[in-house]
C-alpha positions in Angstrom: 11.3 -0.9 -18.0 11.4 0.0 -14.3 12.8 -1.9 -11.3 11.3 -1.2 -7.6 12.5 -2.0 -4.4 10.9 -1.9 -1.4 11.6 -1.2 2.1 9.8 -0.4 5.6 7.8 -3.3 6.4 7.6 -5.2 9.7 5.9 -6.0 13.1 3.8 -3.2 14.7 1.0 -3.4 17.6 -2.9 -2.8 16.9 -3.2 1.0 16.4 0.6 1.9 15.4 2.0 3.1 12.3 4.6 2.1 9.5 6.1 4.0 6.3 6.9 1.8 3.6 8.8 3.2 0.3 9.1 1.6 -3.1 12.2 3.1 -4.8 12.4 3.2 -8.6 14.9 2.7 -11.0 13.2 5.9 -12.9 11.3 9.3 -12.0 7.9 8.8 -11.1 6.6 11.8 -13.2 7.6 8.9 -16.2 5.3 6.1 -14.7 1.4 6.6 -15.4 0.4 5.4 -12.2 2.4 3.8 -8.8 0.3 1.8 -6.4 0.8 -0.4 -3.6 -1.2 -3.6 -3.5 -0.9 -6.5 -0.7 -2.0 -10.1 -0.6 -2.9 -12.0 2.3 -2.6 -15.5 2.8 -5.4 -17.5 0.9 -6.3 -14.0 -0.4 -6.1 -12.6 -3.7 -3.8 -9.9 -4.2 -6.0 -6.1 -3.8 -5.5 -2.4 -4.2 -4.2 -0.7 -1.9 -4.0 2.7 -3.2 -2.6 4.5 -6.0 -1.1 7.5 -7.1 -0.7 9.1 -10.8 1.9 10.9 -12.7 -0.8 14.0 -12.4 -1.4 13.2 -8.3 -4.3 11.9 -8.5 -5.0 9.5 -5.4 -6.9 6.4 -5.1 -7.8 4.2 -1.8 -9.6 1.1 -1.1 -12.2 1.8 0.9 -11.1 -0.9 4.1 -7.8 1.7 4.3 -9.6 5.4 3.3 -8.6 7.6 6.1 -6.1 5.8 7.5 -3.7 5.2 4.9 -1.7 7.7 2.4 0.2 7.7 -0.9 2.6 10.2 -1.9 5.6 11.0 -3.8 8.9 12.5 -3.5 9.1 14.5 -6.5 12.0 12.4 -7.7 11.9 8.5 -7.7 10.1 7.5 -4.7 6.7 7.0 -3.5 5.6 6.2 0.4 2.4 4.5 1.9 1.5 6.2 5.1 0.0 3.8 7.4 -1.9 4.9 10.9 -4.0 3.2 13.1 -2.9 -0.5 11.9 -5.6 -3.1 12.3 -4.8 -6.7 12.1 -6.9 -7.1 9.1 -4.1 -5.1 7.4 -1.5 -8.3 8.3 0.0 -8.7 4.2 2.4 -8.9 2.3 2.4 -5.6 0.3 3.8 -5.1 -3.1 4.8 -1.9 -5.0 3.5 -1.5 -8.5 4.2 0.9 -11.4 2.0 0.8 -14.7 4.4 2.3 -17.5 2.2 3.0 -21.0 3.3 2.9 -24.4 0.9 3.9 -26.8 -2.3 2.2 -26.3 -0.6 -0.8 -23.9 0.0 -0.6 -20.2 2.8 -3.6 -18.8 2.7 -3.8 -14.7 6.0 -3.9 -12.9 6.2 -4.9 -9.6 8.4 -4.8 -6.7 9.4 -8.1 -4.4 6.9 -7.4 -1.5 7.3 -6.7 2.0 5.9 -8.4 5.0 3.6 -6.1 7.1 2.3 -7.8 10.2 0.2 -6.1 13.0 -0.3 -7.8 16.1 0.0 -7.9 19.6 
């Protein structure tokens, strides 16, 4: 099992930037893959981007360029966000994919609110 907390959301103008970090309760080099997803209201819940053990990235293509995943090296992994468009206005949930064998269980953190406006 892994718990994840996260942290860093809040309200930021058209254009700024935000850090948020999802803290686990284990390394990350033990957790196959670490994403962050949000969900907007009457939305379904979407990628993000996501990061493996290995470092392998991947974005959705509405945040490509303007967004990054990384890791600490230890039990932490940050989303990088620049030039904040409205459209981004979610709630955005960390999420860890631990595998066993041939099974994969999703963990996932509480959420926290990221609005941009002005």
């Amino acid at each position: 099992q892994v718990q994840l907390v996260e942290s860093g959301g809040g309200l930021v103008q058209p254009g700024g930037s935000l850090r948020l970090s999802c803290a686990a309760s284990r390394s990350i080099f033990s957790i196959a893959v670490m994403g962050w997803y949000r969900q907007a209201p009457g939305k379904q819940r979407e990628l993000v981007a996501e990061i493996t053990s290995g470092g392998r990235t991947n974005y959705a293509d509405s945040v490509r360029g303007r967004f990054t995943i990384s890791g600490d090296n230890k039990n932490t992994v940050y989303l990088q966000m620049n030039s904040l468009k409205p459209e981004d206005t979610a709630v955005y949930y960390c999420n860890s994919k631990l595998q066993s064998g041939p099974f994969t269980t999703d963990y996932w953190g509480q959420g926290t609110q990221v609005t941009v406006s002005s």
